[in-house]
N, C-alpha and C positions, 0 to 999 in steps of 0.2 A: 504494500500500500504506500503512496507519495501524496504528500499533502499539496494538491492543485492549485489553490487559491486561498488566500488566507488576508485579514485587513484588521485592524484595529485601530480605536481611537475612543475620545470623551463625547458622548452627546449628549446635549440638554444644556450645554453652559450657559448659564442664565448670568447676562452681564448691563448692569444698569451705569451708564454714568452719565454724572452730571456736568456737562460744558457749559465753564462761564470763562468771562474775561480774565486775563492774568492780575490785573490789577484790581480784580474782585468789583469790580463796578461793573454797571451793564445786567443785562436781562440774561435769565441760565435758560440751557437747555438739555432736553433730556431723551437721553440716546439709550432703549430699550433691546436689546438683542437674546436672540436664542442662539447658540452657535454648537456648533454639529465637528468636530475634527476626525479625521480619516488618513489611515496611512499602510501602505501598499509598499511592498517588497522584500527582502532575503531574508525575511524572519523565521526560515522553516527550521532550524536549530530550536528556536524559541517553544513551537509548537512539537515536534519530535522529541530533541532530549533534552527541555527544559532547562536549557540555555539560556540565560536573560541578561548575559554580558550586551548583545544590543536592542535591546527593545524597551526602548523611551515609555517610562510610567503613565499612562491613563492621566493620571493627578498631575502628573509634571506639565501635559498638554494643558490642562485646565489652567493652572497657575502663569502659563505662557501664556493666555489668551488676557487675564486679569493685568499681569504685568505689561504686554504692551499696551493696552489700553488706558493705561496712566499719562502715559506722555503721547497717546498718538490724539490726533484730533478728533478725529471720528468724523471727517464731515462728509466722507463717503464710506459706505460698508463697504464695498468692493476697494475700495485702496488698502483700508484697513485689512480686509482679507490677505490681498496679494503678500502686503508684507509678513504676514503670519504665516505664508504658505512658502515662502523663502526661505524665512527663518527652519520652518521645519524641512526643507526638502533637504538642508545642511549634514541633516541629522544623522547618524551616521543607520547605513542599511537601508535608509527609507529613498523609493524609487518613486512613489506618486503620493501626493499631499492632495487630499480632496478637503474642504472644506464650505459649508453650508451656515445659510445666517438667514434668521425669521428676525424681521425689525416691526415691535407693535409701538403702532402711532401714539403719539401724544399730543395732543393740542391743546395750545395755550389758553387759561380762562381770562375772562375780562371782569374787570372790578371798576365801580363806577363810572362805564362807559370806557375803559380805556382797557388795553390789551396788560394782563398781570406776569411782573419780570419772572416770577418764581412759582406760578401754582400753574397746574397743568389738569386735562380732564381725557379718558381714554376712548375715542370715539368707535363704537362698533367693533367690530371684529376685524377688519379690515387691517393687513400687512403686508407688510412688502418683505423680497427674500431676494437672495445671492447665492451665486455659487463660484465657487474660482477652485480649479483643479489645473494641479502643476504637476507635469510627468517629468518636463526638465528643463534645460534654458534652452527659450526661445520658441515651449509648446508649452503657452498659456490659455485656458478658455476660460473667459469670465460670462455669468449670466445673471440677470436680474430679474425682478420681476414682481408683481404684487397678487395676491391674494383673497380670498372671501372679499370683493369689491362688489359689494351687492346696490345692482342697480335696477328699477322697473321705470316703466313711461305705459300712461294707458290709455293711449291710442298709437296711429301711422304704423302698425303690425298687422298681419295679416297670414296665412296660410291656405293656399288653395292650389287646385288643380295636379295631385300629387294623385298616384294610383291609387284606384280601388280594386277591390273584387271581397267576397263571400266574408270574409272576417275583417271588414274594413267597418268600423261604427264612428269612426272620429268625423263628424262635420265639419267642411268649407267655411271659413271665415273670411272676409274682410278686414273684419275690424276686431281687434282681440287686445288684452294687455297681453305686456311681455317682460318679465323679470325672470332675474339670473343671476349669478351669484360667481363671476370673472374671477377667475383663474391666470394671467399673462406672464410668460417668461419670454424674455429678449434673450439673444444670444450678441454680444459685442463683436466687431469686428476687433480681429487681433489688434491694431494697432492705436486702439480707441484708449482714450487717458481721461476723457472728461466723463465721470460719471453724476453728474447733474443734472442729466438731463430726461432721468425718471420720470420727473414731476411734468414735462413735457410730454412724454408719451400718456401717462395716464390720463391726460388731458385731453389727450389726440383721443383716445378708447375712448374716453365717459359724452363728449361733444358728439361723436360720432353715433355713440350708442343712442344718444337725444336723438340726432337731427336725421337718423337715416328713415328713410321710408323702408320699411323691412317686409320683407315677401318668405321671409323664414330666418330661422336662427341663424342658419345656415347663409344665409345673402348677408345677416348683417356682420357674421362674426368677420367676412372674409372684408369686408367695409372699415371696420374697427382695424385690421391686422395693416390693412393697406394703408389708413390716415395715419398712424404708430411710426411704419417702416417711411412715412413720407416727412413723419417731423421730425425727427431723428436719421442723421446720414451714419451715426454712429453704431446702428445696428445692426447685422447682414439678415437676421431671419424674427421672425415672431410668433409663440404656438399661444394659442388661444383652447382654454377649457369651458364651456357655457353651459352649463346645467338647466334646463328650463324648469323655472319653478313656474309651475302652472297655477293660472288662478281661473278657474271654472265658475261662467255665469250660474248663477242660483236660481231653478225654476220658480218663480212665485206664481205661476200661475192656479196654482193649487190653491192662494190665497186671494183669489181676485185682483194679480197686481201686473204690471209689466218689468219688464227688468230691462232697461235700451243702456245692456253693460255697463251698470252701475253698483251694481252688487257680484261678490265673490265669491268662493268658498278656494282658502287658499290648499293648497295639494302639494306634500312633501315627497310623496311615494307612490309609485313607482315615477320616476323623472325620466326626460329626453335629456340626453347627454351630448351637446356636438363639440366636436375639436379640431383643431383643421391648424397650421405651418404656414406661416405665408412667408417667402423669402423673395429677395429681391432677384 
């Protein structure tokens, strides 16, 4: 027997800090992460005869993530990643550094009308994620991307003219709500350094998902993927996950009423799932 594949690392590092000005004046801010380390190569000693002359402690990865984040700024996850993923690719044995980061939002609260330096409030569910995986110099892929971004509009949706036959009960609409609950992972062009420009693409998605006249999930995710990869040059590809959370007109007729899609009954189970890559 040969031991095929083997990976180890910390996940769940849960790393809060607070960014303020050096000179302590100014408004903080606060930088929420989950971080996931991963590490790939010649550790079959380790796993075999229980060797552990090279194989970097679990807790050592953990305290390496805490310690850079002291002095690094944090004002992009993916910078911060990259250099954590150098640092470990040093190491000795380790052949590929994968490394994964969940960032939950925070937004600032306001106090009597003005935006507050130091209290914060956690909106929704809604996060953004990274990934940077280093196999060796010069084969970087960095990815971004945000999460549970739940959005609906109720109307300019529509689904019709799709096959029927014998087990087909879903009726032709025109006119339907549409929510979903966005899934987006970019893929960076290699030689991309600016990563600010998140907040732009999620912009590009959430406008889009408003303004498009939709003829299916499916019409508009590839609509969303397309305004993304058009407002950002920094991205080569974009995958899109769109769960349709259905919301079913409610018959009233049983009570003497009309329903002209104003009423709903929202529907978790069973969901349409679409996903679809759009690259340039």
């Amino acid at each position: 027997m040969r031991l095929e594949w083997n990976r180890h690392g910390k996940s769940g590092i849960r790393l809060v800090k607070v960014r303020q000005p050096d000179d302590g004046s100014g408004p903080h801010d606060v930088i929420d992460l989950t971080i996931d380390v991963q590490l790939e190569g010649a550790f079959t000693p380790v796993y075999e005869d229980g060797d552990n002359a090279g194989c970097l402690a679990t807790d050592t990865m953990k305290n390496t993530v805490y310690a850079f984040a002291r002095h690094d700024p944090l004002h992009h996850v993916e910078s911060f990643l990259l250099r954590l993923a150098e640092h470990f690719a040093e190491r000795p044995l380790v052949e590929r550094v994968r490394l994964a980061a969940t960032e939950q939002r925070w937004e600032r609260l306001s106090a009597g009308g003005r935006p507050h330096p130091h209290a914060f409030v956690q909106p929704g569910g809604e996060q953004w994620t990274a990934l940077v995986v280093r196999e060796r110099p010069g084969l970087v892929s960095v990815e971004a991307g945000v999460t549970n971004l739940v959005l609906l509009k109720t109307t300019d949706s529509s689904f019709a003219g799709f096959p029927r036959d014998e087990l087909t009960t879903l009726p032709e609409t025109d006119d339907r709500l549409l929510a979903t609950s966005l899934t987006a992972s970019w893929r960076y062009r290699p030689e991309a350094a600016d990563f600010s420009v998140r907040g732009a693409i999620r912009t590009a998605l959430a406008e889009t998902f408003a303004e498009h006249v939709s003829r299916s999930v499916q019409h508009t995710l590839y609509a969303m993927g397309r305004s993304a990869l058009l407002a950002c040059d920094a991205i080569a590809e974009i995958t899109l996950a769109m769960p349709n959370r259905h919301h079913l007109p409610v018959d009233l007729g049983p009570f003497g009423l009309d329903n002209p899609n104003v009423v709903f009954v929202a529907i978790d189970r069973p969901f349409g799932l679409i996903e679809a890559t759009v690259r340039r």
